[in-house]
KEBALUM-845538 format. One record per residue (C-alpha): residue number from 1; residue in three letters; x, y, z. Coordinates in steps of 0.02 Angstrom, whole numbers, plus 50000, padded with zeros to 5 digits. Layout:
BEGIN
dovex NUM&dopa ALA&u X&v Y&w Z
...
END
This chain:
BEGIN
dovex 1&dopa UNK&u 49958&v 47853&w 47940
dovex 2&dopa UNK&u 49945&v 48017&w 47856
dovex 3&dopa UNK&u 50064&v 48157&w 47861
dovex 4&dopa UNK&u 49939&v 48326&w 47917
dovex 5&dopa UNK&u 49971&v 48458&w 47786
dovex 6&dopa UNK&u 50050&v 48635&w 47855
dovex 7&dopa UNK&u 49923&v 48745&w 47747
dovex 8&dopa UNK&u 49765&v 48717&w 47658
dovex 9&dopa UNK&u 49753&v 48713&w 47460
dovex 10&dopa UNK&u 49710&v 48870&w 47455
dovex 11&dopa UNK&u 49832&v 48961&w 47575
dovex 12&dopa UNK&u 49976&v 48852&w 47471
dovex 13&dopa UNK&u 49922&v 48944&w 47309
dovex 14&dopa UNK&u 49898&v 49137&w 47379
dovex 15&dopa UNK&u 50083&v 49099&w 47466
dovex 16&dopa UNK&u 50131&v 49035&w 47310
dovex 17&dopa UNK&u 50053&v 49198&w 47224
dovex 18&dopa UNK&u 50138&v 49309&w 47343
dovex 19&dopa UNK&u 50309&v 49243&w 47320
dovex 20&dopa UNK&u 50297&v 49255&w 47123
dovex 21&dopa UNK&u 50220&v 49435&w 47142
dovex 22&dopa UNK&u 50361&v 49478&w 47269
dovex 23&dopa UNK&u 50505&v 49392&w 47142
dovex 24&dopa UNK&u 50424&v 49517&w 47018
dovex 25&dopa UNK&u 50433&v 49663&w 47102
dovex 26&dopa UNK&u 50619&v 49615&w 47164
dovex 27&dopa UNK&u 50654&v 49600&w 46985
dovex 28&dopa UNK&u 50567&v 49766&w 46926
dovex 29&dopa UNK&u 50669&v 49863&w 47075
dovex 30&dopa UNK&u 50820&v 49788&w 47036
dovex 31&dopa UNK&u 50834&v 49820&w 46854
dovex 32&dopa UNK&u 50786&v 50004&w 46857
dovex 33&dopa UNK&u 50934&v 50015&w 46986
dovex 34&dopa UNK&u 51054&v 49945&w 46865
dovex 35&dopa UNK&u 50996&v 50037&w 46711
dovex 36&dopa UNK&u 51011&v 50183&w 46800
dovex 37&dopa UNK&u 51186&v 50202&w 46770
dovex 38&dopa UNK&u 51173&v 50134&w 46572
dovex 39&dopa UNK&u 51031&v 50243&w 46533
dovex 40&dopa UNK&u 51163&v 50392&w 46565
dovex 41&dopa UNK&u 51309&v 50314&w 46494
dovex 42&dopa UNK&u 51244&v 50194&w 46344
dovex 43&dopa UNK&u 51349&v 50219&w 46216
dovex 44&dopa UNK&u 51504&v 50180&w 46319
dovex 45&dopa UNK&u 51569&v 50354&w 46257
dovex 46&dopa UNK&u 51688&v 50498&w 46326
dovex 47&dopa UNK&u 51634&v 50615&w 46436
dovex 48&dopa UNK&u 51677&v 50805&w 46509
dovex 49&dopa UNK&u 51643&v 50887&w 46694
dovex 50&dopa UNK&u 51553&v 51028&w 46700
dovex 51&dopa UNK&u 51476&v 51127&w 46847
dovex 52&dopa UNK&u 51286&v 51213&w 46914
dovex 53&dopa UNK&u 51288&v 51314&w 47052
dovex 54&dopa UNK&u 51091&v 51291&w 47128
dovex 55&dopa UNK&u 51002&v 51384&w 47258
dovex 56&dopa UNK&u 50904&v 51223&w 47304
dovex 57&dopa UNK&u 50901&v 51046&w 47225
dovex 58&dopa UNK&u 50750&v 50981&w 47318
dovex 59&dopa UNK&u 50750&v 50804&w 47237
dovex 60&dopa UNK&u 50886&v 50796&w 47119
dovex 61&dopa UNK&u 50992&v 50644&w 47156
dovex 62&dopa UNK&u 51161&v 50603&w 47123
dovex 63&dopa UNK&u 51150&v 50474&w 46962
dovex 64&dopa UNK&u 51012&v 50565&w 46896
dovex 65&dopa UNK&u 51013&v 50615&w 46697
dovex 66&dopa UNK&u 51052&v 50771&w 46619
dovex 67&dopa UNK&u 50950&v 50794&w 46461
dovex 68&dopa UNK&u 50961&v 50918&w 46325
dovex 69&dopa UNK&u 50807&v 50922&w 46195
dovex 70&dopa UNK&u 50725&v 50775&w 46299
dovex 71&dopa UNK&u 50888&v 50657&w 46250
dovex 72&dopa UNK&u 50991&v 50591&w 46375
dovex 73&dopa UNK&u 51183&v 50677&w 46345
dovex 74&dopa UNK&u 51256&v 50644&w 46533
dovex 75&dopa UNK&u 51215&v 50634&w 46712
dovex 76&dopa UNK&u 51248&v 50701&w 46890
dovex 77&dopa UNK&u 51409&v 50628&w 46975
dovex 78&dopa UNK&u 51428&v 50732&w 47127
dovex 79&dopa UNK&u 51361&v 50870&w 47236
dovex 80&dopa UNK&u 51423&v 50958&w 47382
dovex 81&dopa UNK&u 51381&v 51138&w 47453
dovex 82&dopa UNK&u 51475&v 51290&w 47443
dovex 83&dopa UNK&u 51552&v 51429&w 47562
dovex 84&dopa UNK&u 51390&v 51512&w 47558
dovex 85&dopa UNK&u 51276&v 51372&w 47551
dovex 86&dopa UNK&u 51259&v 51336&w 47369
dovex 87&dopa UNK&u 51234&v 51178&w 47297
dovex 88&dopa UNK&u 51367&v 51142&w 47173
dovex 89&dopa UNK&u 51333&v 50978&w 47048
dovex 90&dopa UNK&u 51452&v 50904&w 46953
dovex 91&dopa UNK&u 51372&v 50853&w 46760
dovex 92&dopa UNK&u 51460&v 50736&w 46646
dovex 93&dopa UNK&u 51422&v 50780&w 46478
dovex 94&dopa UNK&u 51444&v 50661&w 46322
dovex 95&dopa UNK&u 51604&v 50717&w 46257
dovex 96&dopa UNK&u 51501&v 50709&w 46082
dovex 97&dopa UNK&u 51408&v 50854&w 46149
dovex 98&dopa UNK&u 51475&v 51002&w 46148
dovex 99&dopa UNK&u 51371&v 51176&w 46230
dovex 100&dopa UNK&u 51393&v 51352&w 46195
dovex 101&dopa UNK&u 51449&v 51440&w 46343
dovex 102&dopa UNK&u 51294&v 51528&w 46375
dovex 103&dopa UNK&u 51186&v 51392&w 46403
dovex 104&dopa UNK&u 51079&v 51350&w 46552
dovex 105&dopa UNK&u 51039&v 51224&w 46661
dovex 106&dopa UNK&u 50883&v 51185&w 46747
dovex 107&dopa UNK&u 50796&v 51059&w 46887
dovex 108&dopa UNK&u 50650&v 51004&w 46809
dovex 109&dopa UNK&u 50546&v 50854&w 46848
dovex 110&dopa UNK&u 50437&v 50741&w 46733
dovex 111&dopa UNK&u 50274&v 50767&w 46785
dovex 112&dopa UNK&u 50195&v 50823&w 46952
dovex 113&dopa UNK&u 50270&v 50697&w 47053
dovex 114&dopa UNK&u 50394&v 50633&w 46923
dovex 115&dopa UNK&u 50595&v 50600&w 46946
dovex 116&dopa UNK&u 50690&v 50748&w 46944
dovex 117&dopa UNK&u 50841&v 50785&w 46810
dovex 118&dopa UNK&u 50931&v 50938&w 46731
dovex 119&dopa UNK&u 50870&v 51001&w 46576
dovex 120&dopa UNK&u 50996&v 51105&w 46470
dovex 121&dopa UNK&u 50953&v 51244&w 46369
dovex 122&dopa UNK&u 51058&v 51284&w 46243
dovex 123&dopa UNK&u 51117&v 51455&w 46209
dovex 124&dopa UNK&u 51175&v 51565&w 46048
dovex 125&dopa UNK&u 51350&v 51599&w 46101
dovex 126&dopa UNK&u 51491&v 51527&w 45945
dovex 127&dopa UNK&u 51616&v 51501&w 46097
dovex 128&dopa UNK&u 51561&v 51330&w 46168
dovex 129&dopa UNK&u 51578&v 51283&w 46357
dovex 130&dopa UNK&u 51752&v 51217&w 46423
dovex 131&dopa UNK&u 51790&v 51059&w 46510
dovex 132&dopa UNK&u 51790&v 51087&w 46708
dovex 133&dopa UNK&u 51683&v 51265&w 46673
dovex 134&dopa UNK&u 51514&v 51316&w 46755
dovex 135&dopa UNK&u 51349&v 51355&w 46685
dovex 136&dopa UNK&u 51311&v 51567&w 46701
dovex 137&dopa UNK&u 51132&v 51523&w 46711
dovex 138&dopa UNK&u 51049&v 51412&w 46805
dovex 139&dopa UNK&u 50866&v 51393&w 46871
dovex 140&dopa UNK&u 50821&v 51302&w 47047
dovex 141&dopa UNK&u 50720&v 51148&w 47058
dovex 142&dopa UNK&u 50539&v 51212&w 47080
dovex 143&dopa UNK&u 50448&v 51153&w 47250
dovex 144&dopa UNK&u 50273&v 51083&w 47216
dovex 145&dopa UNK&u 50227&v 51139&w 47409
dovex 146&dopa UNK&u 50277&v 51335&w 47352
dovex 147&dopa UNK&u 50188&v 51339&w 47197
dovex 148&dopa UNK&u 50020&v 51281&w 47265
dovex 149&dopa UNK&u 50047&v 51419&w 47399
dovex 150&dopa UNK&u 50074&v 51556&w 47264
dovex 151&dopa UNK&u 49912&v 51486&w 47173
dovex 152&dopa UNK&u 49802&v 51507&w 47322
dovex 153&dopa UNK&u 49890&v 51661&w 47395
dovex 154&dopa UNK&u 49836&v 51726&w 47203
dovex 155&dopa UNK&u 49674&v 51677&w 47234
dovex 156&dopa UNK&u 49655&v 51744&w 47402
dovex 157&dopa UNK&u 49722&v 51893&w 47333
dovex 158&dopa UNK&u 49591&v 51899&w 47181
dovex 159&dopa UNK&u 49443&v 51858&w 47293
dovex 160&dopa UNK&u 49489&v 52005&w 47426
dovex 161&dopa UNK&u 49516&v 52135&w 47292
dovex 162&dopa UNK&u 49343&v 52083&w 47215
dovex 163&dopa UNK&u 49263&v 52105&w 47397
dovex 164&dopa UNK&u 49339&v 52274&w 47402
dovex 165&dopa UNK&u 49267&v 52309&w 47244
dovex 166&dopa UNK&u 49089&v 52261&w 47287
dovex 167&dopa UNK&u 49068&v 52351&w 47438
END
């Protein structure tokens, strides 16, 4: 007497398939979680609080890196709003770091549809930035939606003044 068999040959490999593509993926999600938190923090060092006071942060997440020169030097810890609706996000900086108090600090993202993180700019002041300070200068995270509106509402703009000028 034979046993019948649940699934055909072939429906045993593509589950098969699916499981190890599925285990992959698990594993893929999984680590970029984890190194999250190292990619910030790899060298196990000393770090400082500082603060940026944003307008909007459409995208920036708590965890995310803060990057000056397109090197990792801290991260966002925290973020809460203000009396008057401000974000305010807490950076910690690598305590090896150290920023002249007239630098900035911008949401930038890399590429179109790329994570978001906060570039620094450093600035030319000798007097560096204290320990539980705030950035002076800081530039909002830019909205993808808005700018494609200002690029046509140019172009509508351009195309009715060159109507004007034709008639």
């Amino acid at each position: 007497m034979k046993i019948v068999e649940l699934y055909t040959k072939e429906e045993t490999k593509n589950l098969k398939m699916g499981l190890i593509v599925l285990s992959i993926i698990l594993v893929v999600f999984c680590a970029v979680i984890f190194s999250r938190d190292e990619i910030a923090h790899q060298d196990g060092g000393r770090y400082y609080q500082v603060y940026a006071r944003f307008n909007r942060t459409d995208g920036l997440l708590v965890g995310d890196v803060v990057r000056l020169a397109g090197m990792n030097i801290g991260r966002v810890v925290n973020a809460r709003l203000d009396d008057s609706f401000k974000a305010i996000l807490t950076l910690e900086i690598n305590d090896k770091i150290k920023l002249p108090d007239d630098s900035s600090a911008a949401i930038v993202s890399s590429g179109i549809m790329g994570a978001k993180y906060i570039e620094i700019e450093p600035g030319g002041s000798e007097d560096m930035l204290a320990p539980e300070s705030e950035f002076s200068y800081t530039q909002d995270a830019m909205v993808l939606e808005e700018l494609i509106e200002r690029i046509i509402g140019i172009g509508k703009a351009k195309r009715n003044n060159s109507k004007g000028d034709n008639q």
